[in-house]
C-alpha positions in Angstrom: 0.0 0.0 0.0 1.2 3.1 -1.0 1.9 5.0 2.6 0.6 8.1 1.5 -3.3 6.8 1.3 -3.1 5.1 4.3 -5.2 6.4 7.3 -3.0 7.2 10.2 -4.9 4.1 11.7 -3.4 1.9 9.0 -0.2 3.3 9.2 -0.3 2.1 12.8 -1.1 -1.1 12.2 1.3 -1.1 10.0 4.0 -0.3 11.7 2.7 -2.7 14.5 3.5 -5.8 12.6 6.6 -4.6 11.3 5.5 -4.4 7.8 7.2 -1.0 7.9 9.6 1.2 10.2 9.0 4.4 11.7 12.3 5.4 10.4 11.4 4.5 6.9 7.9 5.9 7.1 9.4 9.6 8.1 12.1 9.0 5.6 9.1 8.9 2.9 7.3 11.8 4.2 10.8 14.0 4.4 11.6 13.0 0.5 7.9 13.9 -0.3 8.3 17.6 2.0 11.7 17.8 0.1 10.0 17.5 -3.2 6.7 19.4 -2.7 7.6 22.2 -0.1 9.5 24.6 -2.3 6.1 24.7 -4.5 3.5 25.1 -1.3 5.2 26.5 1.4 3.9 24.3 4.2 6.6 24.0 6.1 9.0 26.7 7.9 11.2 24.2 10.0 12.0 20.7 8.8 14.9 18.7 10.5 15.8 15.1 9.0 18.4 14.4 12.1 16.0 15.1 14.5 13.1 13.3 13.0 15.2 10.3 12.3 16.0 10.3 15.6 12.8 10.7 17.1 11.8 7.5 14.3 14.5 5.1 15.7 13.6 5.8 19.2 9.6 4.9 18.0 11.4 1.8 16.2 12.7 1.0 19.5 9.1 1.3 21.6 8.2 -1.1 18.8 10.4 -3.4 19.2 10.2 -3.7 22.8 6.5 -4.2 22.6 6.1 -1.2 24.7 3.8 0.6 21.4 0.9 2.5 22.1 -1.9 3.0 19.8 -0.5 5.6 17.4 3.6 4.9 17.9 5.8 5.4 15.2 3.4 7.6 12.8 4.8 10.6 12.1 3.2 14.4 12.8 3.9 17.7 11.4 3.0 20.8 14.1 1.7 24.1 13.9 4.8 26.7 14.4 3.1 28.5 17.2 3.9 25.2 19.9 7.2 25.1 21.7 9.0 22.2 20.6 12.1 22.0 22.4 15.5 22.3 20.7 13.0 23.4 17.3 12.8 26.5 15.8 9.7 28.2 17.4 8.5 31.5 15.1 4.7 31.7 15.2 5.3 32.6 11.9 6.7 35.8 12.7 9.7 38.1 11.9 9.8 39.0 16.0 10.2 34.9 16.7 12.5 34.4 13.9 15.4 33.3 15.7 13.7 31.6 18.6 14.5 28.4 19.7 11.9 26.7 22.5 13.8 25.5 25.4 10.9 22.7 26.3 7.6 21.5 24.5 4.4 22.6 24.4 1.8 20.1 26.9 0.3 18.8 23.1 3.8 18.2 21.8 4.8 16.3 24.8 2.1 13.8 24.2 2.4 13.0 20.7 5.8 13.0 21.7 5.2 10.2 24.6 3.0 8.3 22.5 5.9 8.1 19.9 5.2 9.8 17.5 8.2 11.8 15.0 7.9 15.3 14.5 8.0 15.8 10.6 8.8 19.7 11.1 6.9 22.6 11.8 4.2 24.1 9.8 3.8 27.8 8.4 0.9 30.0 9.9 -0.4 33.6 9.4 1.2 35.3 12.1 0.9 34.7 15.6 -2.3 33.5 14.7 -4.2 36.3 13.2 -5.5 35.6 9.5 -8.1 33.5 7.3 -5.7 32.8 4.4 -1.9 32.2 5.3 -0.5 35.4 3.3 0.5 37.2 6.6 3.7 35.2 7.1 6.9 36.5 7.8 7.7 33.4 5.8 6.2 33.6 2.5 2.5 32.5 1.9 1.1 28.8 1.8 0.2 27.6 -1.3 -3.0 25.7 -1.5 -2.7 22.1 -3.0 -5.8 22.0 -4.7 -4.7 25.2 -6.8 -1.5 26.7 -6.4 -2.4 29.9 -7.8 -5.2 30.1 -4.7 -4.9 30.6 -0.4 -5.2 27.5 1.4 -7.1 29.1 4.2 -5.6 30.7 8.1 -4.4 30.8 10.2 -3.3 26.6 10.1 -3.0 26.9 6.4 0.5 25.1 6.1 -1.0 22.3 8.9 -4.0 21.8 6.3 -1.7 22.3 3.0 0.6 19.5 4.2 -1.9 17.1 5.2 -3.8 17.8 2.0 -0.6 17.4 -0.1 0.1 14.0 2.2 3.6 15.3 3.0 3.0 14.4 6.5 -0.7 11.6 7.8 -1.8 14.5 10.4 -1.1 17.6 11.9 -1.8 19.7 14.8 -3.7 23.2 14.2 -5.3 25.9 16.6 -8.2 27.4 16.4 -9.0 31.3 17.7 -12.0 31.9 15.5 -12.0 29.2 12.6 -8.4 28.5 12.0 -8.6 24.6 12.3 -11.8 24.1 10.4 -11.5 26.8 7.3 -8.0 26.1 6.2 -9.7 22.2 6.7 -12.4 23.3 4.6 -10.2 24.7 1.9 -7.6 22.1 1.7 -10.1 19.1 1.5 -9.3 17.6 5.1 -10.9 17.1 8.5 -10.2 19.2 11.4 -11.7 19.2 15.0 -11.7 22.1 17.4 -12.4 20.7 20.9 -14.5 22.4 23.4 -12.6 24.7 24.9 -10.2 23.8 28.1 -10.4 20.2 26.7 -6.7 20.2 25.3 -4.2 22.1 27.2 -2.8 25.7 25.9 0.6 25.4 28.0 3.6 26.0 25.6 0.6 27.0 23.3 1.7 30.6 21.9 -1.1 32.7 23.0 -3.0 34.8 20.4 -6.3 35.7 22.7 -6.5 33.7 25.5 -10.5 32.9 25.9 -10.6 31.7 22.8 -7.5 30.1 21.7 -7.9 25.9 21.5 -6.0 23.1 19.9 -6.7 20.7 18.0 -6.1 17.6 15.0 -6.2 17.9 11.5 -5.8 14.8 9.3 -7.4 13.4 6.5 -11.1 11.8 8.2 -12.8 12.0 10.9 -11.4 8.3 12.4 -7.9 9.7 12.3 -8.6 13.1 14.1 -10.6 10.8 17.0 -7.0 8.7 17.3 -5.6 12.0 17.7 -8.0 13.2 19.9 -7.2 10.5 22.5 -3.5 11.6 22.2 -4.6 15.4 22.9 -6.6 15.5 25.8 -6.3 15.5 29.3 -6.3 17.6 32.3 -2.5 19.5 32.8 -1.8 21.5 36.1 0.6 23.9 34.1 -2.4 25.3 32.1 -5.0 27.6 34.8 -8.2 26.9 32.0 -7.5 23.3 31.3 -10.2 21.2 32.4 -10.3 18.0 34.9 -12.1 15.6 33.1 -11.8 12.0 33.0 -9.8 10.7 29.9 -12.7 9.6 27.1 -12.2 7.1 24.4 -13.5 9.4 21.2 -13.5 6.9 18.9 -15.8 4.7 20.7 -18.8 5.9 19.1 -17.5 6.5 15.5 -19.5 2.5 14.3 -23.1 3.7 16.0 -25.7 4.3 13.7 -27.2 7.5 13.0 -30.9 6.7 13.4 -32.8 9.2 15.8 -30.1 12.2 15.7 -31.3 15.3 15.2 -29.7 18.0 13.0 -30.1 21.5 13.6 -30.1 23.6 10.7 -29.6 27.9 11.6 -31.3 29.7 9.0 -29.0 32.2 9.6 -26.4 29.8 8.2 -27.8 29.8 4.7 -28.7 33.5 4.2 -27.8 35.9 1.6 -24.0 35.9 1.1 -23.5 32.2 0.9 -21.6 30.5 -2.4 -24.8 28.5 -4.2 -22.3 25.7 -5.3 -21.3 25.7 -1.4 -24.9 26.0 -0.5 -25.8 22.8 -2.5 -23.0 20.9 -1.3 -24.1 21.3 2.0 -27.7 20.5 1.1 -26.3 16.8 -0.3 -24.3 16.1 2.8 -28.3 16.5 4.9 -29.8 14.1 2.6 -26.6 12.0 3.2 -27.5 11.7 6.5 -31.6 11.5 6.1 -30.4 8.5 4.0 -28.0 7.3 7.4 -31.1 8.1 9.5 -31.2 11.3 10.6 -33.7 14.0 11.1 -33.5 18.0 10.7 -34.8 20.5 12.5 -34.8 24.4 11.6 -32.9 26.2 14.6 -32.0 29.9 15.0 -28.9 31.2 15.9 -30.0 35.1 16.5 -27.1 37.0 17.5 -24.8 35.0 15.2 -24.8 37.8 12.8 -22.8 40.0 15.5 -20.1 37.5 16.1 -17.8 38.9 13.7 -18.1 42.1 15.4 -17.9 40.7 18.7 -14.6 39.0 17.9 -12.7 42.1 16.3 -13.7 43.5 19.9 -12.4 40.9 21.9 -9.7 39.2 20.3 -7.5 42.3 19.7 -8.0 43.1 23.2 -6.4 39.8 24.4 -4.3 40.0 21.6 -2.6 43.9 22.8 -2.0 42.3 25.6 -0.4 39.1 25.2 1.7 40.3 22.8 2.9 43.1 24.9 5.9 40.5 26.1 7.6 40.6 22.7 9.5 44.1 23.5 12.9 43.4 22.4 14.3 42.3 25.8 12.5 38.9 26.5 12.3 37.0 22.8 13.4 37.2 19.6 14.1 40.2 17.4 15.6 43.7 19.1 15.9 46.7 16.7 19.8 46.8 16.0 19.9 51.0 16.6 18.3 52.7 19.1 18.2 55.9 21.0 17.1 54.8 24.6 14.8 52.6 25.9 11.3 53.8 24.6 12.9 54.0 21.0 14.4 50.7 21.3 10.5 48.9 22.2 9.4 50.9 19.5 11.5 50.4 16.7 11.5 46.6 17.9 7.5 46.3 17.6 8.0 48.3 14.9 9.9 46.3 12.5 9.4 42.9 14.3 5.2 42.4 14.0 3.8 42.7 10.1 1.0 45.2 9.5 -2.4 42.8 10.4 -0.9 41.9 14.1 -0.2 46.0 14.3 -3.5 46.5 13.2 -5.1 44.1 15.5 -2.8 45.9 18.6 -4.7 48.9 18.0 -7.8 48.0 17.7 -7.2 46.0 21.2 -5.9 48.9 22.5 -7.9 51.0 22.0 -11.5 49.0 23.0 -9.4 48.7 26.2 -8.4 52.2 26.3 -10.0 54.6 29.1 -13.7 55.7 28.1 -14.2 53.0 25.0 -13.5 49.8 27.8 -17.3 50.2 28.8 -18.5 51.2 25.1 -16.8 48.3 23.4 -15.3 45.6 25.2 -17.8 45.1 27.9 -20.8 45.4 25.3 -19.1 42.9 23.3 -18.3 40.7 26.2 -22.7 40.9 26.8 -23.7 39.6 23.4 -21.1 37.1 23.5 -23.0 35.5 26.5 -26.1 35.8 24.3 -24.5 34.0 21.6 -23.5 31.3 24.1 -27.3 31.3 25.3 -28.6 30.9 21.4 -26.5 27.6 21.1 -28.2 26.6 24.6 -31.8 26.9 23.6 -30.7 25.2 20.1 -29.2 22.0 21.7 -32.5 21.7 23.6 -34.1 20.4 19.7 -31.4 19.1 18.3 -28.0 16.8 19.0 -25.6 18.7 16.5 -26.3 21.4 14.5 -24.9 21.7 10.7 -24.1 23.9 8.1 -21.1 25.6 5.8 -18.4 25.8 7.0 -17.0 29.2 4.9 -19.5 31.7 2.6 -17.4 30.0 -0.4 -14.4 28.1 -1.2 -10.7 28.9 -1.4 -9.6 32.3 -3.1 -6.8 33.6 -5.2 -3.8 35.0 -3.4 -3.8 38.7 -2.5 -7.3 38.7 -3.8 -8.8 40.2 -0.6 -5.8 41.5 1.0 -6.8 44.6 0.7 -9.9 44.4 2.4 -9.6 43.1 5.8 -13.6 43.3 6.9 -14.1 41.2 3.4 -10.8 38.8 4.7 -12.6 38.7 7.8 -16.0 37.5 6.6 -14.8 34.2 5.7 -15.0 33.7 9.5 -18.8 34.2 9.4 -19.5 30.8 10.2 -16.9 29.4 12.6 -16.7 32.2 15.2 -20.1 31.9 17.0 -18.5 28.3 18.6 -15.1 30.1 19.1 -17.6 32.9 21.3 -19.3 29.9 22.9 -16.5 27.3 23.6 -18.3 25.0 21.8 -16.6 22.0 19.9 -16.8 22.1 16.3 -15.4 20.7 13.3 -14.7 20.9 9.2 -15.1 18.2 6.7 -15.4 17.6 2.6 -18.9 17.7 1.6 -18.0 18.0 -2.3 -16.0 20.6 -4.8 -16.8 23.1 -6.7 -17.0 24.1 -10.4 -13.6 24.8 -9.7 -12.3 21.7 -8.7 -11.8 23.2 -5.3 -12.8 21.7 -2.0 -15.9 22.6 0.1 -16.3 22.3 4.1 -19.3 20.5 5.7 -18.9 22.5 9.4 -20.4 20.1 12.5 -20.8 21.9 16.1 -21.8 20.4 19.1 -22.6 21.2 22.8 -19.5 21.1 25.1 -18.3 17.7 25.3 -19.9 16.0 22.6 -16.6 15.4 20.4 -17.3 11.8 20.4 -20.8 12.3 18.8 -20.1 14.8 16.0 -16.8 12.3 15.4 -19.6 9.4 14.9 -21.7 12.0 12.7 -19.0 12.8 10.5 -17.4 9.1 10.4 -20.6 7.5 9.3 -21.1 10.6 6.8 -17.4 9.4 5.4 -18.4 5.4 5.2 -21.1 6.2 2.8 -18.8 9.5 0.5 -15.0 9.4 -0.8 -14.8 13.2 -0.8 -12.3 12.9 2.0 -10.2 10.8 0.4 -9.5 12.3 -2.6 -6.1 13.8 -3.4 -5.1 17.0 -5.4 -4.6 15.6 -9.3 -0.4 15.8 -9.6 0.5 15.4 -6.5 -0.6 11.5 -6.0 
């Protein structure tokens, strides 16, 4: 079998019975990121030694029978988790040189559980972006179309696993950036409720919204990796103490009786018609599996997008406050005294969207605008929440696009940041809410490009949209498909 369509469950087993090494499995995926990168971009870091390394020492486990469930199969991460003795930039000229000096709580268990690090992946920086062109290191090219954005701000994450230069990847997600790059690139990708994964080692962006999570080809894969990712940690204040669950226990139980909520605010004006009858399929998908719909309303969904560009600068101007020159990375080289040295630093280290987000943050924070902006925005996000309450009381998951439309031309809306930010529409309400949510093919477009099929649940119900969108993926191949040259 050709390693690069295997399922990161297969490529388990495989390795389990020796058919294949870790160390020649990561050897495969480092020619193929040797061979594809220069054309897409999706990866900053990549180091063969230490990969190798980390392979033989999987080979080992292996060998001593002391395997877990996933040991041995390798995983590309997002740039903005620690990895210690990596290169750490957050995709950013002010973390350019920066080199972690331990690992992130997520990398430390994929680490434990064996698995390589294929590199780290390129990401609009620190975070802040819906189409990977704000990178201090070049855009990410989408695989599907090379001439078109593979979505932000875990575009290289998506981009690689789409391109199959590495079975899996980790992503974050602030207001959508696991499940729109997923939707662009033609992958699944799972944000977990929030506090379910730890942030520790987790480069903040804002804080009450930030949340990790796996993205990987289906919806099997991203449950394995779920298992991996979870779990309570003491070094994170908002990481919840939960007992560990099996999500993939659920992913084989039929569909019958679940009810599907469907906002009519979801498929309003502004929504792609190819998108909108993509999404339509994928319901009478699941009619076919079982399932009913009900029509829910999402009311204040239509401020989110406001609500965020309030509340994420804010905890944006002040997390990123610590990058000044004297703790990390970049210091202006010529300076007058102190003040001039911070702000020729900020200056020339952050790229123009994270200076524009500062100021907005700022500002809303600023005496005499706290109270007109962020605490009304901080209200309506609590009525947001309260709309995905009274929806869960008629239905078990609701559905519904994932983006207004499908991936679009580089620099095509850099201009226009309200427009850039639109592509958000969907994904932020669950961000607002701390809701888990998740991205998966539902089809392509005239175009040939991919479209997302976006899945939220209440809190803690991973394992059920998991079995939603597994049983949705027995009965289509959309997930499975690969961008034409690149098989």
């Amino acid at each position: 079998m050709n390693p690069f369509d295997a399922s990161v469950s297969a490529l388990a087993a495989q390795l389990a019975t020796k058919q294949v090494s870790s160390r020649e499995l990561a050897q495969a995926y480092l020619d193929r990121i040797a061979a594809l990168n220069p054309a897409i971009n999706a990866f900053i870091t990549v180091d063969p030694a230490k990969t190798l390394a980390e392979a033989a020492a999987a080979d080992a486990l292996i060998a001593a029978r002391k395997n877990g469930p996933l040991t041995g199969v390798p995983i590309a991460h997002k740039d903005i988790f620690c990895t210690d003795g990596w290169l750490t930039t957050c995709g950013s000229k002010m973390l350019h040189n920066f080199v972690a000096p331990y690992d992130a709580t997520v990398v430390a268990r994929f680490k434990a559980a064996g698995m390589p690090s294929l590199g780290k992946t390129n990401m609009d920086e620190f975070a802040m972006g819906s189409s990977n062109e704000t990178s201090h290191f070049g855009a990410v090219k989408n695989p599907w179309d090379t001439a078109r954005v593979p979505g932000g701000s875990s575009g290289g994450a998506a981009a690689c696993v789409a391109a199959r230069m590495a079975p899996a990847a980790t992503g974050t997600d602030t207001g959508g950036s696991i499940r729109q790059p997923a939707a662009f690139a033609g992958i699944t990708g799972l944000k977990p409720t929030y506090g379910l994964v730890s942030r520790y080692g987790m480069i903040a962006f804002a804080s009450s919204l930030d949340q990790a999570g796996p993205m990987a080809p289906s919806a099997e894969d991203c449950a394995l990796l779920l298992n991996v990712m979870t779990g309570f940690d003491s070094k994170d204040s908002t990481s919840l103490e939960r007992d560990k669950e099996d999500y993939a226990r659920d992913l084989d139980q039929p569909l019958a009786g679940l009810r599907v909520g469907l906002p009519k605010e979801f498929f309003a004006e502004g929504l792609n018609s190819e998108v909108a009858a993509a999404v339509e399929a994928a319901v009478n998908e699941l009619k076919e599996l079982g399932a009913t719909t009900v029509e829910i309303s999402l009311a204040n969904s239509k401020l989110a997008i406001p609500v965020y560009y309030v509340l994420a600068p804010a905890e944006a101007s002040s997390n990123l406050s610590r990058f000044d020159g004297v703790r990390y990375g970049h210091r202006a080289p010529e300076y007058a005294d102190l003040n001039d040295m911070y702000a020729k630093t900020r200056a020339q280290g952050f790229g123009a969207e994270v200076k524009r987000r500062i100021l907005i943050g700022t500002y809303v924070l600023s005496h005499g605008y706290y109270d007109a902006y962020y605490l009304q925005a901080q209200k309506i996000r609590r009525l947001i929440a309260h709309d995905f309450a009274e929806a869960f009381k008629a239905c078990d998951v609701i559905l519904g696009p994932t983006a207004p439309g499908t991936a679009f031309k580089l620099g095509e809306k850099s201009d226009d940041p309200v427009e850039m930010y639109l592509n958000d529409l969907y994904t932020i309400p669950a961000n607002l809410a701390g809701l888990p949510g998740m991205s998966l093919p539902c089809g392509f477009d005239s175009k040939g490009l991919p479209i997302g099929l976006q899945l939220v649940g209440d809190y803690f119900s991973e394992a059920k949209m998991l079995n939603v969108a597994h049983q949705y993926q027995r009965v289509t191949d959309w997930h499975a498909r690969r961008p034409e040259g690149l098989q």
